[in-house]
C-alpha positions in Angstrom: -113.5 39.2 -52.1 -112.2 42.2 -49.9 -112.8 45.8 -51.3 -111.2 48.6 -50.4 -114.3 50.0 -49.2 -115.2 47.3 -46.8 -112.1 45.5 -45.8 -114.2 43.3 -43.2 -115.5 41.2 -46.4 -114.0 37.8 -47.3 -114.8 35.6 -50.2 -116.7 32.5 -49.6 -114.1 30.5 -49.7 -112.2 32.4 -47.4 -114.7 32.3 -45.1 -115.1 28.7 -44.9 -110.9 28.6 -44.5 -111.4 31.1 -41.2 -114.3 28.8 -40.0 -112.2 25.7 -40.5 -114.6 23.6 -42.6 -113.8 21.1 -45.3 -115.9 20.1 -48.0 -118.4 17.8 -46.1 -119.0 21.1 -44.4 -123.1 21.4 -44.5 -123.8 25.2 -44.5 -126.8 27.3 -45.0 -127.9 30.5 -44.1 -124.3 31.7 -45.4 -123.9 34.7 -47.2 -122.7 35.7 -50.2 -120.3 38.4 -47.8 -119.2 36.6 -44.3 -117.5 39.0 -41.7 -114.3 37.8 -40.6 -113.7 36.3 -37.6 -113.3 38.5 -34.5 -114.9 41.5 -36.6 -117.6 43.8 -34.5 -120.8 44.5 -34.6 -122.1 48.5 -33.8 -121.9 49.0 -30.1 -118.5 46.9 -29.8 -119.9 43.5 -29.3 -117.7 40.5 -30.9 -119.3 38.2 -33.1 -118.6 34.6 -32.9 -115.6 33.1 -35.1 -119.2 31.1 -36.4 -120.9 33.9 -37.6 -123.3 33.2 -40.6 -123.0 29.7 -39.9 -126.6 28.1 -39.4 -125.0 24.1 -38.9 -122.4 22.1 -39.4 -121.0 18.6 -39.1 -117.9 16.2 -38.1 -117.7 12.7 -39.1 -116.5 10.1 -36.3 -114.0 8.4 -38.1 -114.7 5.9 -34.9 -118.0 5.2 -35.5 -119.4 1.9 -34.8 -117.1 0.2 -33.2 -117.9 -3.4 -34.9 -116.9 -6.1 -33.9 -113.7 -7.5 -36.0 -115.5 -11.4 -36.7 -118.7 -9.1 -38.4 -117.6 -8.2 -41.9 -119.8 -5.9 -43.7 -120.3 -6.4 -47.8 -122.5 -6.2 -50.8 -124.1 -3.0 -49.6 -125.6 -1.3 -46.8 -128.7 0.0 -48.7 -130.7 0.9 -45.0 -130.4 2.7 -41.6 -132.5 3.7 -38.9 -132.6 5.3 -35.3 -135.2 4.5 -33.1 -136.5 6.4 -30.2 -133.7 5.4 -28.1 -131.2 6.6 -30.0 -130.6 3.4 -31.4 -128.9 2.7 -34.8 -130.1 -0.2 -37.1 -128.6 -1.7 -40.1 -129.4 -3.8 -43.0 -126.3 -5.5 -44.3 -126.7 -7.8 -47.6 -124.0 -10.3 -45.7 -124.4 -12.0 -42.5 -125.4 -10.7 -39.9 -128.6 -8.9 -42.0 -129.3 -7.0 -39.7 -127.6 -5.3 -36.5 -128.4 -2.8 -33.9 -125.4 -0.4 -32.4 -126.0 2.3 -29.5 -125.1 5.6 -30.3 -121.2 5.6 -29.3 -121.0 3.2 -31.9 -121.2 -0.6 -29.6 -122.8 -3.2 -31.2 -126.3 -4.2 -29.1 -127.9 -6.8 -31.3 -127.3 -8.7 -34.4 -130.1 -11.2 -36.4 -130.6 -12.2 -39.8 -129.1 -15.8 -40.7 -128.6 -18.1 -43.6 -131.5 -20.3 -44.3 -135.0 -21.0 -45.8 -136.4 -17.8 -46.9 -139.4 -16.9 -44.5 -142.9 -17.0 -47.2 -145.2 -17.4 -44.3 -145.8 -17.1 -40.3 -149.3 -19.2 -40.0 -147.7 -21.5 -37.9 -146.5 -19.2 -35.5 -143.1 -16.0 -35.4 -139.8 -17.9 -37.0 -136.3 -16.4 -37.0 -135.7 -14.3 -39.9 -133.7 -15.9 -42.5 -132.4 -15.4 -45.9 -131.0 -17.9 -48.7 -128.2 -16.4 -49.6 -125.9 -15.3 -51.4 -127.7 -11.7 -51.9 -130.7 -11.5 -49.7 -132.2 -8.6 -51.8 -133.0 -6.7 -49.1 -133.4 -2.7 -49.7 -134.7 -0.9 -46.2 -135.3 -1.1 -42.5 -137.7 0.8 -40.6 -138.6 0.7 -36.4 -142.0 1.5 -35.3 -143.4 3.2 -32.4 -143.5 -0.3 -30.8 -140.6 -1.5 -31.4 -140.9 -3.9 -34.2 -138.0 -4.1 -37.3 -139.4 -3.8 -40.6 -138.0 -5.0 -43.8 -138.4 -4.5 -47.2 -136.8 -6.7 -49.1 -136.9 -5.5 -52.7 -136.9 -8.0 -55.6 -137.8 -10.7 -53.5 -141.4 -9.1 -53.3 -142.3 -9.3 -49.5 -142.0 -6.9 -46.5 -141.4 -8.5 -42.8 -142.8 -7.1 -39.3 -139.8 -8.3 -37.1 -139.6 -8.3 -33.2 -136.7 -6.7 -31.6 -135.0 -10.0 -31.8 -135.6 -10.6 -35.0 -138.9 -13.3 -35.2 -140.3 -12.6 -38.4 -144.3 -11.5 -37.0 -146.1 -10.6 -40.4 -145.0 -11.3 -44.0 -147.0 -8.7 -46.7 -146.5 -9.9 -50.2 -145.8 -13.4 -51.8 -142.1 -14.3 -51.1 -140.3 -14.4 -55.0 -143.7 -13.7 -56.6 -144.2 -10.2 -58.6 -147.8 -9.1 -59.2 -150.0 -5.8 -58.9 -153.2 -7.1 -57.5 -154.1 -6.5 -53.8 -151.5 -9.6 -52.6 -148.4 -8.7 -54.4 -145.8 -6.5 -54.8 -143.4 -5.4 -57.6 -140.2 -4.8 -56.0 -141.2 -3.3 -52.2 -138.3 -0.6 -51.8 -139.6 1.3 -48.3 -142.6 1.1 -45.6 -143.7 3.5 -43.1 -146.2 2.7 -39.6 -148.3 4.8 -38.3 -149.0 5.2 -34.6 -151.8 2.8 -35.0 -149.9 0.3 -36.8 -151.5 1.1 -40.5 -148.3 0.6 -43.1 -148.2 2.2 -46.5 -145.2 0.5 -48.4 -143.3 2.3 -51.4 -143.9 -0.6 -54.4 -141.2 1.0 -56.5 -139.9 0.0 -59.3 -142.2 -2.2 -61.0 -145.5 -1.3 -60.2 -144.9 2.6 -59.0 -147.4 2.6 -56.3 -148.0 3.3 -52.7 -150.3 0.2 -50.9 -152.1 0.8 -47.7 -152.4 -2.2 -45.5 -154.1 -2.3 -42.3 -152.4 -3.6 -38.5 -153.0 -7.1 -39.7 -152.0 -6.5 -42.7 -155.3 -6.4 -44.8 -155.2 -4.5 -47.9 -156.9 -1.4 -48.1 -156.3 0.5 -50.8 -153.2 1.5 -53.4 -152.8 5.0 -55.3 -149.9 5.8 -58.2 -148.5 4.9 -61.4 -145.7 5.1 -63.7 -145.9 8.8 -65.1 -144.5 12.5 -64.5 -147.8 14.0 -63.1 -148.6 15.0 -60.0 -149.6 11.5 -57.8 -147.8 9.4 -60.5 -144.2 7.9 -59.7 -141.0 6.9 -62.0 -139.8 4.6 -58.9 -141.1 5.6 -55.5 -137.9 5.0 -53.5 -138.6 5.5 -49.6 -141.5 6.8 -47.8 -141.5 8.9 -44.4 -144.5 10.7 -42.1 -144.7 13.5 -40.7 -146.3 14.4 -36.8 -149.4 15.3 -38.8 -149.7 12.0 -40.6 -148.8 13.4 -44.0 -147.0 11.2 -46.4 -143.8 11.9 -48.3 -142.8 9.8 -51.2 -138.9 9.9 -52.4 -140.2 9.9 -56.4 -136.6 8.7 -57.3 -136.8 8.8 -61.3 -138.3 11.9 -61.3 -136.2 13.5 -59.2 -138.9 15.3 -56.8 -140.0 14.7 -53.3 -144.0 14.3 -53.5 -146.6 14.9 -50.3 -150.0 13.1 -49.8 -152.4 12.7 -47.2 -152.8 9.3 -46.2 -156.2 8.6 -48.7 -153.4 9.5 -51.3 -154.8 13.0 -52.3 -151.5 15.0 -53.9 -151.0 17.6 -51.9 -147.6 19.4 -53.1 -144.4 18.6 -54.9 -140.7 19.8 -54.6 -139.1 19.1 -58.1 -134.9 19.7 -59.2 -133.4 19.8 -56.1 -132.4 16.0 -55.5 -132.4 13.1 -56.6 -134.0 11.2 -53.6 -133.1 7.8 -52.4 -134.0 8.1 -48.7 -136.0 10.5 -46.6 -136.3 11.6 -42.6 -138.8 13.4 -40.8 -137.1 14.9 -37.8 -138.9 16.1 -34.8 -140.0 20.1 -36.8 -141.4 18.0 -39.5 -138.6 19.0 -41.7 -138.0 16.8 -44.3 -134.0 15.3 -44.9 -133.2 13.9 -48.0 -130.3 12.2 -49.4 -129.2 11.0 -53.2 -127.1 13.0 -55.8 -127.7 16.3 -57.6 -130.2 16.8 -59.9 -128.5 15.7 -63.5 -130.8 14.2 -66.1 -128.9 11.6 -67.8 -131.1 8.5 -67.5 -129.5 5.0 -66.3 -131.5 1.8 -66.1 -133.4 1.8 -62.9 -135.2 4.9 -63.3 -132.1 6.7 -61.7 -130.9 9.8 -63.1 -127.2 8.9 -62.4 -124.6 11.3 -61.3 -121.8 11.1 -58.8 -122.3 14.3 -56.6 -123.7 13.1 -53.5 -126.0 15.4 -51.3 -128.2 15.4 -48.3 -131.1 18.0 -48.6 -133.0 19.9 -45.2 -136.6 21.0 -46.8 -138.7 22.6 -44.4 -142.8 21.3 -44.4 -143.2 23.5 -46.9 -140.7 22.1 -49.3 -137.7 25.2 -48.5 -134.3 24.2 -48.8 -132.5 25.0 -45.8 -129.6 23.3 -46.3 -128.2 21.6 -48.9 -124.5 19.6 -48.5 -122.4 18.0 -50.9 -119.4 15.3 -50.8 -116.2 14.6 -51.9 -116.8 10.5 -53.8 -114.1 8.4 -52.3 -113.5 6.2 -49.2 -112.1 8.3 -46.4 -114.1 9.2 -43.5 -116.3 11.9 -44.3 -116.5 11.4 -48.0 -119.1 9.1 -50.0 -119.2 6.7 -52.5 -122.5 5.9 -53.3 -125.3 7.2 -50.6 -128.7 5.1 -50.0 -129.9 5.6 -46.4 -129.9 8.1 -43.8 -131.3 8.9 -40.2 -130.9 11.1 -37.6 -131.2 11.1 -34.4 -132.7 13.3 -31.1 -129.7 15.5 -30.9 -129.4 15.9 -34.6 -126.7 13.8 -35.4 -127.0 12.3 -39.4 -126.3 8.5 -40.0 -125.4 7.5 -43.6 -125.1 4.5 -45.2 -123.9 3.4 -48.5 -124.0 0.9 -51.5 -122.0 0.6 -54.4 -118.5 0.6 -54.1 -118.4 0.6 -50.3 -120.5 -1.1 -47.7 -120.5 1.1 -44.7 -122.6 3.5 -42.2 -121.2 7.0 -41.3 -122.0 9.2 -38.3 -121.7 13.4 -38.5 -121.9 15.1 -35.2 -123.8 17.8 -35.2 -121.2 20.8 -34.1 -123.6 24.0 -34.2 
């Protein structure tokens, strides 16, 4: 609001009119009082008509260019950029899974109809799914390379090559358990450097499990509660450059951290609902779900239709917080489940629910 003592102050509102931003405008650092645009500082000097403004995006109403005969439905519930900049999917239709560059052409697509993979002893097989919904939940790309899949209630997680040759099954395909074999429902994974994997087993048995490279159990930590180290469905999983584990604690609406023998560390509670985490390359933690309401649905989701994406720094700070319109247009959401980002700090979304889609925001500041 302008005063009559300081006519240089605008409103909030007004300020976001000056800088041009819509409502999928992700701001932080803004103050309560924003200069106008054009206004000077002591000295003479003109501020930027962005002043105040730590970051903020533009969707690419263009992005990925996919192909017309690829038809994407029943959800995208993952999405991932590898070190190359690279974009995966995980569609629940056919193609499963495909791999675009980051102007949005499509590289590689896998992921048929056909006997579900339960085993590779006899040797890497193409990575199939009976169909018609695969069940699958979240893809992940290693230092190495390799695709990984969780595939939720069919209770395994896959090591895939580039090309999609299933390499390592954990888990017993369509078998539920909580012994050192099974999984509940398997809803995220994350590698180390060395290749150990520690897989979010979410909403059955509320766990993390720690396998080795080969995939040799080593040890498992959680269970259903609201104490520190205990879960209400562990959602997604992501690692910071100092090896420290983050756990999206879904149903109870917190982000938790561990070290990697599963010692709690730290918890950030009432800011989001998480259903995916990113580490970016500060170890700040992203997040993306809906706004903290408590009104319980079935799958240990506190249900509400605000989405958001969250910035925490390692210390569990909010640095920015952003909020969307629900519908289907470009830039608005209907029901978030996966994000990534990539090197220049461009944010990929992709959604279930009502619309089956991925979303790029350019990074503008």
């Amino acid at each position: 609001m302008k005063t009559a003592n300081n006519p240089l102050v605008v409103g909030r509102r007004d300020a976001l009119k000056i800088l041009g931003l819509g409502s999928a405008a992700l701001l932080a650092g803004v103050p309560g009082s924003i200069p106008r645009a054009g206004a000077r500082e002591a000295g003479g000097m003109k501020r930027p008509p962005n002043w105040g403004l730590v970051t903020f995006y533009e969707v690419d109403a263009a992005w990925p260019k996919k192909p017309a005969e690829i038809v994407w439905s029943g959800g995208m519930p993952g999405v991932h950029v590898d070190r190359h900049d690279h974009v995966w999917i995980l569609v629940r239709s056919l193609p499963l899974v495909q791999e675009y560059d980051a102007d949005g052409q499509l590289l590689t697509a896998w992921g048929k109809k056909g006997e579900a993979v339960a085993s590779v002893a006899g040797g890497p097989v193409d990575l199939t799914f009976s169909m018609p919904n695969p069940q699958i939940h979240r893809i992940r790309v290693d230092y190495e390379g390799n695709v990984w899949i969780a595939t939720w209630r069919l209770g395994v997680v896959y090591k895939c090559s580039p090309e999609g040759k299933v390499l390592l099954v954990l888990g017993k395909y369509n078998e539920r358990g909580v012994d050192e074999a099974h999984f509940g429902d398997p809803n995220d994974m994350v590698i180390t450097r060395g290749g150990e994997v520690f897989v979010a087993d979410g909403e059955v048995n509320f766990r993390i499990v720690h396998f080795d490279p080969k995939g040799r159990f080593i040890k498992a930590w959680g269970k259903q509660g609201k104490g520190p180290g205990q879960f209400d469905c562990p959602h997604a999983i992501v690692m910071d450059s100092k090896g420290l584990l983050y756990v999206a604690d879904r149903g109870n609406t917190r982000v938790q951290v561990f070290d990697q023998d599963g010692q709690f560390l730290d918890q950030w509670p009432d800011i989001i609902v998480p259903f995916d985490l990113w580490a970016d390359g500060e170890d700040n933690i992203w997040a993306c779900g809906y706004g903290p309401l408590r009104a319980k649905s079935s799958a240990h989701l506190p249900r509400t239709d605000d989405n958001m994406i969250v910035k925490f720094d390692p210390r569990g700070k909010v640095l920015l917080a952003w909020t969307f319109t629900v519908g289907n247009k470009p830039g608005q959401l209907g029901e978030n489940h996966g994000m990534a980002l990539d090197s220049k700090g461009n944010i990929y979304v992709s959604e279930v629910g009502p619309y089956t889609r991925a979303q790029k925001f350019v990074r503008q500041s």
